[in-house]
C-alpha positions as CSV (number, residue, x, y, z in Angstrom):
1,X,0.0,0.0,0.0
2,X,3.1,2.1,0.8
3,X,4.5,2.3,-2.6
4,X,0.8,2.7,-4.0
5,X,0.4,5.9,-2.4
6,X,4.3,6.7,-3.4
7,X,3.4,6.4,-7.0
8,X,0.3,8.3,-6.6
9,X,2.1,10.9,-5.4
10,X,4.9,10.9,-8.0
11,X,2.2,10.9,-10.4
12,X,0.5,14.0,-9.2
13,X,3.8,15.6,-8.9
14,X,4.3,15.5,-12.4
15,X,1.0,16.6,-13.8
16,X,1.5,19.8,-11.9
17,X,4.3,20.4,-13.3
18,X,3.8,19.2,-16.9
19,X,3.7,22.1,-19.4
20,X,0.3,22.8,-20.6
21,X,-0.3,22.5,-24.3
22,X,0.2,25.9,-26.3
23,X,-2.6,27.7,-27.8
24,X,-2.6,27.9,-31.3
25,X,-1.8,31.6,-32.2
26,X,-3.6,33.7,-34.7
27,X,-4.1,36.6,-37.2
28,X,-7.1,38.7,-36.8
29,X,-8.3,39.4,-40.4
30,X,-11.0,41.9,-40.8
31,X,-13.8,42.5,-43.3
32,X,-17.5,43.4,-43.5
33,X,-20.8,41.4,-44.9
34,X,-21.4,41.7,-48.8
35,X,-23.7,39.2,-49.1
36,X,-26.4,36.4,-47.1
37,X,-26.9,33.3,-48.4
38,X,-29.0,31.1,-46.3
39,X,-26.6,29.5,-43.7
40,X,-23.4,31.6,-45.9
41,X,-21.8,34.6,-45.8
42,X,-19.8,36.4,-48.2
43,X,-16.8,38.5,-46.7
44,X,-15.2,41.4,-48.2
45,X,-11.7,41.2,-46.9
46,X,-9.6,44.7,-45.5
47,X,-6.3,44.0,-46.3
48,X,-4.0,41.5,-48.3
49,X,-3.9,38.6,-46.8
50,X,-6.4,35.9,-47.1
51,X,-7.3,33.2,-44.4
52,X,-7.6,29.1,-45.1
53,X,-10.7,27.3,-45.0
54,X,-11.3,25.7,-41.7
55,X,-10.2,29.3,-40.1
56,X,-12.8,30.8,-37.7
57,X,-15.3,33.6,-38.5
58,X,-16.9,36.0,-36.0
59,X,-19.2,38.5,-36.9
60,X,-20.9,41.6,-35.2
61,X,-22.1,44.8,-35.2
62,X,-21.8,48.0,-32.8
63,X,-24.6,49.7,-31.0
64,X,-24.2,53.5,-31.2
65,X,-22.6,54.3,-27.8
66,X,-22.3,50.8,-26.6
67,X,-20.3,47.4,-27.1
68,X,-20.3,45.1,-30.3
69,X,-22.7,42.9,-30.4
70,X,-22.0,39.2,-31.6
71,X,-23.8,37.5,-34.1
72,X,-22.7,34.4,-34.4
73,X,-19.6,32.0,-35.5
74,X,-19.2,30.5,-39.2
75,X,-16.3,28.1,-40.7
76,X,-14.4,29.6,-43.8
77,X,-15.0,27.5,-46.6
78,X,-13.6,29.0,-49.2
79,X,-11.3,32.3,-50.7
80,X,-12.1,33.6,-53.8
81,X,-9.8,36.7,-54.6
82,X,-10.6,39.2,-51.5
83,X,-14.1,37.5,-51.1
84,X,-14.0,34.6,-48.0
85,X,-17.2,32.4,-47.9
86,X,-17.7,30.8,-44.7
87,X,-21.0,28.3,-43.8
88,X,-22.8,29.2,-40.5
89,X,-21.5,27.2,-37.0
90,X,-23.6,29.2,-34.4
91,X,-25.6,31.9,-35.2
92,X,-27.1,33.9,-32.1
93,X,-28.2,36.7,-34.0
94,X,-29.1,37.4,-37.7
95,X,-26.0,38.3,-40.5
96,X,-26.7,41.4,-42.5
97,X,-24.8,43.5,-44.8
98,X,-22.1,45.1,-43.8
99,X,-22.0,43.7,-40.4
100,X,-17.9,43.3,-39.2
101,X,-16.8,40.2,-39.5
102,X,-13.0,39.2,-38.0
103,X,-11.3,35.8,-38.8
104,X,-8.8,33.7,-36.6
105,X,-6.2,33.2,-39.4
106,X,-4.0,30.1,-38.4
107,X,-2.2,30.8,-41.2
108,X,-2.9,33.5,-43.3
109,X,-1.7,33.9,-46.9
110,X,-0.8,36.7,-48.9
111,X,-2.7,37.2,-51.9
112,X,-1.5,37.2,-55.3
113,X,-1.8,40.0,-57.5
114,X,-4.6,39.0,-60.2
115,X,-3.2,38.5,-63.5
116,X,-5.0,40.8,-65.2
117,X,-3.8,43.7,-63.4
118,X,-6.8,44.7,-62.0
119,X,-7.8,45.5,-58.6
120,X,-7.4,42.0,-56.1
121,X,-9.5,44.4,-53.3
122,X,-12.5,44.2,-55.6
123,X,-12.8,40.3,-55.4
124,X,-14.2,40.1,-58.8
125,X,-15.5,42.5,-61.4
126,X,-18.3,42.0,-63.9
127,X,-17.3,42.7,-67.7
128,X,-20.7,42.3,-69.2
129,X,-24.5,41.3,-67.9
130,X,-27.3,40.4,-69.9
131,X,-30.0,37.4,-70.5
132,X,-29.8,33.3,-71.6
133,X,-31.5,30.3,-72.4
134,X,-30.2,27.3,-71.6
135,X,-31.3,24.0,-71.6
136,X,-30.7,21.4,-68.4
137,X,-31.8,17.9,-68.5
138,X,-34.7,18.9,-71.0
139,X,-35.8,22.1,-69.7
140,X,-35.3,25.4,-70.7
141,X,-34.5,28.6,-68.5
142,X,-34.7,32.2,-69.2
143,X,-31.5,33.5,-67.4
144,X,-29.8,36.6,-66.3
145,X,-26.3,36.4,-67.7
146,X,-23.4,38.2,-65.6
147,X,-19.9,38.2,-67.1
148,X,-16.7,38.2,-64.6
149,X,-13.2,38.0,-64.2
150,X,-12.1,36.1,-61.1
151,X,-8.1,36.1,-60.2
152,X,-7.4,37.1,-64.2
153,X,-9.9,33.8,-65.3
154,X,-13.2,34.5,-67.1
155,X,-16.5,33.1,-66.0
156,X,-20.2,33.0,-67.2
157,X,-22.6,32.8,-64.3
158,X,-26.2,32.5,-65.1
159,X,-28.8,33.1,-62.5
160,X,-32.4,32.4,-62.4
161,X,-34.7,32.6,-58.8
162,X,-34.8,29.5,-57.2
163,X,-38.0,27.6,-56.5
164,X,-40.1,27.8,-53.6
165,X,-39.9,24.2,-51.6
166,X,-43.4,23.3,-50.3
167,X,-45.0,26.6,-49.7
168,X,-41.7,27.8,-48.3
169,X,-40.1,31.1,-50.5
170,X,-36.8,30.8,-51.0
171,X,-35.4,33.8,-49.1
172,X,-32.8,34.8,-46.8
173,X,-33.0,38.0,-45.1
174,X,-36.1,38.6,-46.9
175,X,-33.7,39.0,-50.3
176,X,-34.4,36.3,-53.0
177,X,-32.1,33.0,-53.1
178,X,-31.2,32.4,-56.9
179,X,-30.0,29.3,-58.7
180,X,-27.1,29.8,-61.0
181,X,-25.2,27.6,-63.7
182,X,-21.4,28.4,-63.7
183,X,-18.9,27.7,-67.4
184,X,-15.7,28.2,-66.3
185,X,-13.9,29.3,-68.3
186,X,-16.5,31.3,-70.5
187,X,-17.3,30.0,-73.6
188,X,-14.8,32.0,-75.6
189,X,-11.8,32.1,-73.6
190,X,-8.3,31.6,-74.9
191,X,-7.8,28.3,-73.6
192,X,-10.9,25.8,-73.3
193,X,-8.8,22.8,-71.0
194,X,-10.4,21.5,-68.4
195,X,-13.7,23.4,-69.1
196,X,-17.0,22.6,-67.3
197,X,-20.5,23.6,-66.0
198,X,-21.6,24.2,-62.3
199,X,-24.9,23.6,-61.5
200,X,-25.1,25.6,-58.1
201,X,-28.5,25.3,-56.4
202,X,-30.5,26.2,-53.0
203,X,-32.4,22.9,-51.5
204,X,-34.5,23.3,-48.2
205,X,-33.4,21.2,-45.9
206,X,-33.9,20.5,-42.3
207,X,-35.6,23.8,-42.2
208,X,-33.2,25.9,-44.1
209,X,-31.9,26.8,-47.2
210,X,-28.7,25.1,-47.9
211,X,-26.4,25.6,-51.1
212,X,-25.5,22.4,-53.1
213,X,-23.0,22.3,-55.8
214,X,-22.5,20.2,-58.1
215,X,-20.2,19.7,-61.3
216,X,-19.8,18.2,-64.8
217,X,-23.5,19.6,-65.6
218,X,-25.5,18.6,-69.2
219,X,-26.2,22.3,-69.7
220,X,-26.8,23.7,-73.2
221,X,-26.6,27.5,-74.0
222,X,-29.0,27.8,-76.4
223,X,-29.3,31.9,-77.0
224,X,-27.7,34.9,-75.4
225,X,-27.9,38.8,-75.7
226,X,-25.9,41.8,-73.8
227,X,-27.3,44.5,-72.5
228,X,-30.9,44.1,-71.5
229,X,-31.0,42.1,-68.2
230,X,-28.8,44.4,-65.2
């Protein structure tokens, strides 16, 4: 029993003076609400470095003469150019535009300048808009067409509202959830390797609008014009 207690005791010695395990350090990255997308966000980053998915998101907003007030945590999914979009964890509260958002960086990269020479704060800029028809597993959609150049690569988005699920609008934030088929690269770009279709859509699921996407698509363009659907 002696030497029980005397290991006991050398045990307990130790684990008090074991080193506890560091804490993971971090880069606060800052940015502000563009866009609410069901259970996403999209984050319009300050500065030029960009986080990695997995990193932490918290988002707030101040009260005129009082503290910030939290909204909620979300997970970073994705970076694309100065835009983060990060998928809801905890939401106490309701995301809105321009709401602050700040990201734990674990390891925070800096981004490259776009090819194209244009402006990497602006995330992505839209060359041309108009309307489509396309055809998708025997259907046909009338489209709004938007043009835009992402990181110096050109991409055809074309949007069209998303269906209501059993009585239920699709909506977030009271703003209109919208379907979109994705070429990238557009159809007349340069260089046509590796080109596909997205076929990004909003499912209710569980209660809420979730975004599914999903690639290698049958879609057919079938018409397009410039000009007439901004």
């Amino acid at each position: 029993m002696r030497y029980a207690w005397s290991f006991a005791l050398l045990a307990a010695a130790l684990s008090l003076g074991a080193t506890p395990p560091a804490i993971p350090k971090t880069t606060p990255l800052t940015g502000k609400v563009t866009a609410v997308e069901g259970p996403e966000v999209r984050i319009a980053l300050d500065g030029p470095l960009d986080p990695q998915p997995g990193d932490e998101v918290t988002i707030h907003f101040q009260i005129p003469g009082g503290p910030p007030v939290r909204v909620g945590t979300w997970r970073v999914v994705r970076v694309e150019a100065a835009t983060v979009v990060a998928t809801q964890v905890e939401a106490t509260g309701v995301p809105a535009l321009d709401q602050v958002a700040t990201i734990a960086a674990l390891a925070p990269r800096r981004r490259p300048a776009p090819a194209s020479g244009g402006d990497a704060s602006a995330g992505w800029s839209a060359a041309v808009s108009g309307t489509a028809r396309l055809r998708y597993r025997g259907r046909e959609y009338e489209a709004r067409w938007q043009r835009e150049t992402r990181a110096g690569q050109t991409i055809d988005n074309y949007y069209w509202p998303a269906p209501a699920s059993g009585g239920v609008p699709a909506q977030a934030g009271g703003q209109p959830l919208w379907n979109r088929f994705v070429r990238v690269p557009a159809d007349d770009a340069p260089d046509q390797s590796g080109a596909t279709w997205w076929f990004s859509r909003w499912e209710h699921v569980g209660g809420q609008w979730r975004q599914t996407d999903t690639r290698d698509e049958p879609v057919e363009l079938l018409s397009r014009s410039a000009g007439t659907g901004q």
